[in-house]
Biopython code that builds the backbone (N, CA, C, O; Angstrom):
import numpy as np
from Bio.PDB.StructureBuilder import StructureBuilder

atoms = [
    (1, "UNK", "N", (4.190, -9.064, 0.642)),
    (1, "UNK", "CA", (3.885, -8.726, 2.021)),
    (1, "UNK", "C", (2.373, -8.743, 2.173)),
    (1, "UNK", "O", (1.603, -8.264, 1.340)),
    (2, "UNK", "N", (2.041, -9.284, 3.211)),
    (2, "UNK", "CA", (-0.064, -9.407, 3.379)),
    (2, "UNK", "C", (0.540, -8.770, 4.755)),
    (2, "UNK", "O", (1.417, -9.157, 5.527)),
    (3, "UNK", "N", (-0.370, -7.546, 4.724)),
    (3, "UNK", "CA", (-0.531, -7.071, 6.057)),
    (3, "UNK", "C", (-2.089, -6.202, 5.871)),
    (3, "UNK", "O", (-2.584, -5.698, 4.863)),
    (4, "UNK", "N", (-2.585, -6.276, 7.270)),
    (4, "UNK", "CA", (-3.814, -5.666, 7.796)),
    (4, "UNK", "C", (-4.065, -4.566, 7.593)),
    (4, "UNK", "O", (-4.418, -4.285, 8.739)),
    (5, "UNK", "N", (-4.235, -3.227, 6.790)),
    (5, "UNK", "CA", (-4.458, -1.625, 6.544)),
    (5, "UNK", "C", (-5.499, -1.219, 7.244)),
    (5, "UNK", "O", (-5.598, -0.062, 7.654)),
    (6, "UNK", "N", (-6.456, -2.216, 7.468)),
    (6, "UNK", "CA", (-7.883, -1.553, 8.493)),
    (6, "UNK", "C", (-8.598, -2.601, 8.574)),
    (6, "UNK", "O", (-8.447, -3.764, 8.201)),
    (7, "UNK", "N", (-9.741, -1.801, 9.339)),
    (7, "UNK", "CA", (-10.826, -2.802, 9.792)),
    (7, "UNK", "C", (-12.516, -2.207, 9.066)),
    (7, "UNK", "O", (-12.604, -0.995, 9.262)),
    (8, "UNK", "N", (-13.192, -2.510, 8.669)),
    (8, "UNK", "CA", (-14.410, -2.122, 8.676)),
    (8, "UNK", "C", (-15.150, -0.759, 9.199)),
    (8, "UNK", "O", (-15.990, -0.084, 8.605)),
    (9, "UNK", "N", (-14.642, -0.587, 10.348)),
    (9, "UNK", "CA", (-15.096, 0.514, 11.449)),
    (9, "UNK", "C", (-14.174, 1.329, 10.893)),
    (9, "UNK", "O", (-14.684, 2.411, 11.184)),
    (10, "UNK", "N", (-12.996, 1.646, 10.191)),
    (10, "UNK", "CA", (-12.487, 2.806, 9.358)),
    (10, "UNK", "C", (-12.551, 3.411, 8.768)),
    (10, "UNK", "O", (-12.868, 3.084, 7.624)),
    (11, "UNK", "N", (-12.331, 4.583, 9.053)),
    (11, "UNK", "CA", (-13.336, 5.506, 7.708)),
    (11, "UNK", "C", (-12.391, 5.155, 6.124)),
    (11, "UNK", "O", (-11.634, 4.244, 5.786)),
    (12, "UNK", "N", (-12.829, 6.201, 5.553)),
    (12, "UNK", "CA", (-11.401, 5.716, 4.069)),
    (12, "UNK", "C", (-10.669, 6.749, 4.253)),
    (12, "UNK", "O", (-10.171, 6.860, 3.133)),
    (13, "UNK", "N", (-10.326, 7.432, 4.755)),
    (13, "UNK", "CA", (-9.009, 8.434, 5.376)),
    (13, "UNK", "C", (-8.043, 7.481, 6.015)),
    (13, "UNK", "O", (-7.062, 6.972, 5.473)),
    (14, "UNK", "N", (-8.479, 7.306, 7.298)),
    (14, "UNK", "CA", (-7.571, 6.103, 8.109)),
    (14, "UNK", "C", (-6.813, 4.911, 7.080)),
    (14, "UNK", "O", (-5.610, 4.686, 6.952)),
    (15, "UNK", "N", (-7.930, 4.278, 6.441)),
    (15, "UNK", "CA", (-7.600, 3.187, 5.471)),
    (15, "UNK", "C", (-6.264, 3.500, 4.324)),
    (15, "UNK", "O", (-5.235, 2.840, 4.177)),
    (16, "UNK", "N", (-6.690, 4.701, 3.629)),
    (16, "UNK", "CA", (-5.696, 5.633, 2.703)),
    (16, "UNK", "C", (-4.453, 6.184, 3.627)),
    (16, "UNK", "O", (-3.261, 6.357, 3.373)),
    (17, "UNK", "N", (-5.056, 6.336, 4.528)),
    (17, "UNK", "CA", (-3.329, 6.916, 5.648)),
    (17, "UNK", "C", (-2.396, 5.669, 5.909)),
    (17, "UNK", "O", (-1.172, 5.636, 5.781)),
    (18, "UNK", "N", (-3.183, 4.716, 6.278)),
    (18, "UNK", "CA", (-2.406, 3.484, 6.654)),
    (18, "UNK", "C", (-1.760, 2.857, 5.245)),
    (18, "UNK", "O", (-0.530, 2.801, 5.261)),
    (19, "UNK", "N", (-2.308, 2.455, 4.225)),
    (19, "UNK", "CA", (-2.039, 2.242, 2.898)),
    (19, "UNK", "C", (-0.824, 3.163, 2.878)),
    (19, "UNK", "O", (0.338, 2.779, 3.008)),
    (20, "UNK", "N", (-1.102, 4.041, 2.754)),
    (20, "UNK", "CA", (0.493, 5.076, 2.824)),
    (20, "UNK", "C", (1.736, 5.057, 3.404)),
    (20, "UNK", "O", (2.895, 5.049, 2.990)),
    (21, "UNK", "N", (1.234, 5.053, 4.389)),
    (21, "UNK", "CA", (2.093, 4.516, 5.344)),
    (21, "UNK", "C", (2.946, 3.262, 5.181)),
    (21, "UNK", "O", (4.163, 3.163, 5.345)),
    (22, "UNK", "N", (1.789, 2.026, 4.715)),
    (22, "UNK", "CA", (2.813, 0.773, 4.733)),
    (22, "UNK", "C", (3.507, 1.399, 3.267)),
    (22, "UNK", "O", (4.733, 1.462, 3.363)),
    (23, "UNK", "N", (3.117, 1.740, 2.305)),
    (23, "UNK", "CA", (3.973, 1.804, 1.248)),
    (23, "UNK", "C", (5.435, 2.937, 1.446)),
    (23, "UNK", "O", (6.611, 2.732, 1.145)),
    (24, "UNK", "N", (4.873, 3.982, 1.980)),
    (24, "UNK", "CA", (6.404, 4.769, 2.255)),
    (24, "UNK", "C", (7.628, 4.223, 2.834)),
    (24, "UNK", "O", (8.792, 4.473, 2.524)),
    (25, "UNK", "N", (6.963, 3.085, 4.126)),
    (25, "UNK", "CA", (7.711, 1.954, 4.879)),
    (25, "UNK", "C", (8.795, 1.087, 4.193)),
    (25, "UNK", "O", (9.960, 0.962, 4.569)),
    (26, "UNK", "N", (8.107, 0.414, 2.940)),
    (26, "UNK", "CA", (8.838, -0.101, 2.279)),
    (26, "UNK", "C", (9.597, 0.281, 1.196)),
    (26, "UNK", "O", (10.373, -0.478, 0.616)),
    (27, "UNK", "N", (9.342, 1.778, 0.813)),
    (27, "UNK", "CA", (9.776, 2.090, -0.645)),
    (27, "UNK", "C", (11.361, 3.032, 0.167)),
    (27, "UNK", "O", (12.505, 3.131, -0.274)),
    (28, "UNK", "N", (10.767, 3.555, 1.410)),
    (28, "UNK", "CA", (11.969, 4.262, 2.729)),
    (28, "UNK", "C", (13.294, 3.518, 3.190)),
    (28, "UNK", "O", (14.454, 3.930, 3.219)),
    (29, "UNK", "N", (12.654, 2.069, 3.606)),
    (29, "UNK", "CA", (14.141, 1.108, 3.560)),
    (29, "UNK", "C", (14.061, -0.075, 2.725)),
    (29, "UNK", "O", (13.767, -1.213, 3.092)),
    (30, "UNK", "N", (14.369, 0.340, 1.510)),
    (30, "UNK", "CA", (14.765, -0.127, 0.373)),
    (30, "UNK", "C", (16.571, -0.543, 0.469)),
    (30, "UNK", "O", (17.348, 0.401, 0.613)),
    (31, "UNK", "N", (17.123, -1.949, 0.381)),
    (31, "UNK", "CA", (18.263, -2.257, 0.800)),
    (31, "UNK", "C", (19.301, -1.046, -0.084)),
    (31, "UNK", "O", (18.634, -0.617, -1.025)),
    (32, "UNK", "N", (20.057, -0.694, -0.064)),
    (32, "UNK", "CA", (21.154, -0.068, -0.939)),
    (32, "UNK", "C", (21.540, -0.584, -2.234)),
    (32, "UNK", "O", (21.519, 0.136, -3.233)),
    (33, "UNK", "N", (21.910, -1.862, -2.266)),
    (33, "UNK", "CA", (21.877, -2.658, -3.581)),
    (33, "UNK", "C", (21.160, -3.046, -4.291)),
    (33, "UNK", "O", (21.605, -3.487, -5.351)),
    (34, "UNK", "N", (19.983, -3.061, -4.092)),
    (34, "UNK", "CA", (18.473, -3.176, -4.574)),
    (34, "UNK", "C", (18.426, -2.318, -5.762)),
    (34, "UNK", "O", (18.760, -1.143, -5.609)),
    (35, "UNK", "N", (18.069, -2.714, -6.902)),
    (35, "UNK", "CA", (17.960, -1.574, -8.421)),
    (35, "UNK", "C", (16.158, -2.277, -8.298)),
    (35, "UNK", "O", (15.584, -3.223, -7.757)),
    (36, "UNK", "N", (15.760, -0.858, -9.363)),
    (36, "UNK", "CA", (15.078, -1.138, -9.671)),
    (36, "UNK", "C", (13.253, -1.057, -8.470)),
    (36, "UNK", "O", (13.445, -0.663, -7.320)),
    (37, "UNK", "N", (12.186, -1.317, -8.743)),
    (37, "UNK", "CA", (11.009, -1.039, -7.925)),
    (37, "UNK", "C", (11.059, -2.819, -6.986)),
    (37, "UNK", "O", (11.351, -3.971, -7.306)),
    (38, "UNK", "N", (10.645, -2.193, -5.891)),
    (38, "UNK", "CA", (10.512, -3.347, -4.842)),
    (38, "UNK", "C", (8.787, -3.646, -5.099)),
    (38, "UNK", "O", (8.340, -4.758, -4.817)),
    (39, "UNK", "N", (8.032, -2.744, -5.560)),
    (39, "UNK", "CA", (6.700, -3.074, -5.673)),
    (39, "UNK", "C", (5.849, -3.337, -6.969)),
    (39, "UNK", "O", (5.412, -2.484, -7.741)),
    (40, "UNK", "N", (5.748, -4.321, -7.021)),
    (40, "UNK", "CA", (5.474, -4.843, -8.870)),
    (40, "UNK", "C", (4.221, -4.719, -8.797)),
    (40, "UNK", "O", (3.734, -4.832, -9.922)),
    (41, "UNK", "N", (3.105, -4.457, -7.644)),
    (41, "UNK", "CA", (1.904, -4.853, -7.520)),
    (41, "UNK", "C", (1.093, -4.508, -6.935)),
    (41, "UNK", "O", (1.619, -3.483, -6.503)),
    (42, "UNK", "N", (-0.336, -4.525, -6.309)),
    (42, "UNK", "CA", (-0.917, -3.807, -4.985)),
    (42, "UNK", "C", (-1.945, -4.511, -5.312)),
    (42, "UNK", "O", (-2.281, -4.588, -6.494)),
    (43, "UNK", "N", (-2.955, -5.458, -3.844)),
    (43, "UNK", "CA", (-4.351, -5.477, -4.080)),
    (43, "UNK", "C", (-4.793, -5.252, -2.837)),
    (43, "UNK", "O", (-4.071, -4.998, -1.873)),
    (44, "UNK", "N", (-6.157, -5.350, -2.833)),
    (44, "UNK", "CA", (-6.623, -4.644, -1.273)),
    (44, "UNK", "C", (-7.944, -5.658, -1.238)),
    (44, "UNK", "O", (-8.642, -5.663, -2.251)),
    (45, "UNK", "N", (-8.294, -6.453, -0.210)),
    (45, "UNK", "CA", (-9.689, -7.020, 0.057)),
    (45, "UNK", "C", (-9.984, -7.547, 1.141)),
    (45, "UNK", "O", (-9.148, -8.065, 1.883)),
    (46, "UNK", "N", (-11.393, -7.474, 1.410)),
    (46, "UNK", "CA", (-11.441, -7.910, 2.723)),
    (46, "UNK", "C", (-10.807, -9.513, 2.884)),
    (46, "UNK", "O", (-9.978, -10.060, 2.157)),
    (47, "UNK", "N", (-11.630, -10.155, 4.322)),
    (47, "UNK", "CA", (-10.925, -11.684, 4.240)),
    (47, "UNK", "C", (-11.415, -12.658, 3.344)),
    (47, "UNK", "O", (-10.689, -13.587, 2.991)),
    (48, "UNK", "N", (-12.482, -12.548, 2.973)),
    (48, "UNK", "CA", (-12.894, -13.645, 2.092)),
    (48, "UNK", "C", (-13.462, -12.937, 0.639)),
    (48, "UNK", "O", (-14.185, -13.554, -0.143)),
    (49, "UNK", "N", (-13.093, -11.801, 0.463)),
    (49, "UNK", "CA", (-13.894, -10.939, -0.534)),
    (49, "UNK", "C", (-12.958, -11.431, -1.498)),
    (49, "UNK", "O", (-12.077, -12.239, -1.205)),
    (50, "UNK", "N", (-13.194, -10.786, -3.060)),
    (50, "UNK", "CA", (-11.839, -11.073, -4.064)),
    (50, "UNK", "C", (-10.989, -9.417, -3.889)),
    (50, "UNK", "O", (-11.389, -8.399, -3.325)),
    (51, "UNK", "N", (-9.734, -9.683, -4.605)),
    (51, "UNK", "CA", (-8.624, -8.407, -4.296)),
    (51, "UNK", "C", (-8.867, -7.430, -5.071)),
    (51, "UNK", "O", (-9.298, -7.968, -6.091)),
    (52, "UNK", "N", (-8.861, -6.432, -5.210)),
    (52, "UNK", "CA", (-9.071, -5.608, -6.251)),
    (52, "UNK", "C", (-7.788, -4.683, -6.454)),
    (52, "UNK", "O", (-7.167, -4.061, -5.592)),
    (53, "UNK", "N", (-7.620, -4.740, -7.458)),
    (53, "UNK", "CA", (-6.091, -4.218, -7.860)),
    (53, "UNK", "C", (-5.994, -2.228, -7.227)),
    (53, "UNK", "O", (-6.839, -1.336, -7.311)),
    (54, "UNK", "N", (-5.278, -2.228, -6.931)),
    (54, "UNK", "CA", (-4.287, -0.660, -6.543)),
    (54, "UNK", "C", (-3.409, -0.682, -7.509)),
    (54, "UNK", "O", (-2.527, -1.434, -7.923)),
    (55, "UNK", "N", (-4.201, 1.055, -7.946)),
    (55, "UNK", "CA", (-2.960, 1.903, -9.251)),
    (55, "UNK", "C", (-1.971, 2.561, -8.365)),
    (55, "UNK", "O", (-2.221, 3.484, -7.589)),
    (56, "UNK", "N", (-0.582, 1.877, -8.599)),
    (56, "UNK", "CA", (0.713, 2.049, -8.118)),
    (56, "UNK", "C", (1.042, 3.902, -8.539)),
    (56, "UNK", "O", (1.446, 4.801, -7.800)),
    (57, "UNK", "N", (0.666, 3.928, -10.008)),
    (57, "UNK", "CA", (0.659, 5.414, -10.091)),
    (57, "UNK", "C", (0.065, 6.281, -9.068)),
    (57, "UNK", "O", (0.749, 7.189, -8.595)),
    (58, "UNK", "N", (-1.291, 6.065, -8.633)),
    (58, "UNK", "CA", (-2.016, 6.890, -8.238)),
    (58, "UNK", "C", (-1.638, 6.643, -6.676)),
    (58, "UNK", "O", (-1.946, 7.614, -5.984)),
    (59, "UNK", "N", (-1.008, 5.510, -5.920)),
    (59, "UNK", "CA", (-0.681, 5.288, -4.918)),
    (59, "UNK", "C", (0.666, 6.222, -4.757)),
    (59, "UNK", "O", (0.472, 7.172, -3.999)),
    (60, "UNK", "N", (1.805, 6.160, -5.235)),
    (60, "UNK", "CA", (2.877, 7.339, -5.397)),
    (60, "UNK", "C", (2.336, 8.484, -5.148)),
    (60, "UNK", "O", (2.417, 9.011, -4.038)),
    (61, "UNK", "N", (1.804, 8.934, -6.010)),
    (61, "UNK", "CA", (1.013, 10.322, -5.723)),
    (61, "UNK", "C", (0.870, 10.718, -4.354)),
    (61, "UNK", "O", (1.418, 11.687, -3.829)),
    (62, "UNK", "N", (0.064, 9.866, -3.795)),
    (62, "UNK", "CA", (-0.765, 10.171, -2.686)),
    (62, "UNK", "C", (0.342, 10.341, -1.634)),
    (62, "UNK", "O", (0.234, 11.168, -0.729)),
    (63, "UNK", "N", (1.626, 9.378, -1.802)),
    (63, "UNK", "CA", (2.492, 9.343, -1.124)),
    (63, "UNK", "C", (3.258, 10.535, -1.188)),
    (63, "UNK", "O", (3.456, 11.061, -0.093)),
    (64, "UNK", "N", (3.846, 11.225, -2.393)),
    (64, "UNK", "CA", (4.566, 12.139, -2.591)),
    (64, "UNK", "C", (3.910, 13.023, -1.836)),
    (64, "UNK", "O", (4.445, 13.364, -0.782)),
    (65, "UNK", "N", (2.133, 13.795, -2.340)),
    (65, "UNK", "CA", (1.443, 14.569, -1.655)),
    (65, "UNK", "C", (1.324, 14.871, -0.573)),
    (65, "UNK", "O", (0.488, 15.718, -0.258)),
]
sb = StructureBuilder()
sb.init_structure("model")
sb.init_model(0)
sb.init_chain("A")
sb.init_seg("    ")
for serial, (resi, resn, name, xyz) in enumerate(atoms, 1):
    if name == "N":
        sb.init_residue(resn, " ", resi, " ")
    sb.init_atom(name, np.array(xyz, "f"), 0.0, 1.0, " ", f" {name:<3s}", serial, name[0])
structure = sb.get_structure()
């Protein structure tokens, strides 16, 4: 999934809320028959910048929290 989490003009609250958000989204309607993690991965970068990897551990967290 490539989707937009923010813009520049965001603070890193907004950015971290939205990040959250898309991940609860997808981990929330997870099909029924589905085993196993839907998310093998995470990177975050601007449009032409390179991606820099997201710790899935530390992303859970934030979510559970």
């Amino acid at each position: 999934i490539h989707t937009r989490i923010g813009l520049c003009s965001f603070s890193e609250e907004q950015i971290i809320e939205n990040l959250s958000s898309v991940y609860s989204t997808i981990v929330n309607n997870k099909p029924d028959g589905v085993k196993g993690s839907l998310i093998d991965s995470a990177s975050i970068c601007s449009s032409m910048g390179p991606g820099i990897t997201i710790d899935l551990d530390n992303l859970r967290e934030s979510v559970v929290n």
